[in-house]
N, C-alpha and C positions, 0 to 999 in steps of 0.2 A: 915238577909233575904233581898233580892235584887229584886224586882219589873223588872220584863225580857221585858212584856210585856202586854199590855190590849186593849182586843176588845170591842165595845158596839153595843150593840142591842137596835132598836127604839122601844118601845111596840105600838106605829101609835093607840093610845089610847088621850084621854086629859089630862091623868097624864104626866109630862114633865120629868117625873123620865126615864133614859134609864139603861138598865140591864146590866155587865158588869162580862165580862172573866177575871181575873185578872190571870199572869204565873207570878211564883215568882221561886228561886232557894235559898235553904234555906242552900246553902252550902252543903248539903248530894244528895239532890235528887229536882227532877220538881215537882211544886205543882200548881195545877190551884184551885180558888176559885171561886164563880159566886153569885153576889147580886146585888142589885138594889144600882145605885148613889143619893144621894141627890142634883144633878144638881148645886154645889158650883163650883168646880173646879176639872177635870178629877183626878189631882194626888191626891188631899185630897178623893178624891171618892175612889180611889184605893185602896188606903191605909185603909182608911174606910171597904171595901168589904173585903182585906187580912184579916183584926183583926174581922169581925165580921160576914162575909160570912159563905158561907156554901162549905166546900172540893166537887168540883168536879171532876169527872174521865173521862176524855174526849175519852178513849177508849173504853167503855162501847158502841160508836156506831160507831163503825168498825163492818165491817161485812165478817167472818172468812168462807172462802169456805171449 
């Protein structure tokens, strides 16, 4: 499994934790995961988020005329 790419999101809260996208390619198919960082270091966060995150489906808000 190969880490493609990861967004983060500020929650503009006083928790310093930010939320993060993680796209991974598991050699079959595109997987995005989405969890909160423990603010150590973006790639151990990632990797963190892929193993313990929750599967997101990021098509879920397309919006189909």
């Amino acid at each position: 499994m190969k880490i493609i790419k990861t967004v983060w999101y500020s929650l503009f809260t006083e928790n310093p934790h930010a939320v993060g996208v993680v796209t991974v390619d598991t050699g079959e198919e595109i997987q995005h995961f989405i969890g909160q960082g423990q603010g150590k270091t973006s790639k151990e966060d990632a990797k963190k988020i892929v193993e313990n995150g929750f599967r997101f489906y990021p098509g879920i808000f397309e919006v189909k005329e």
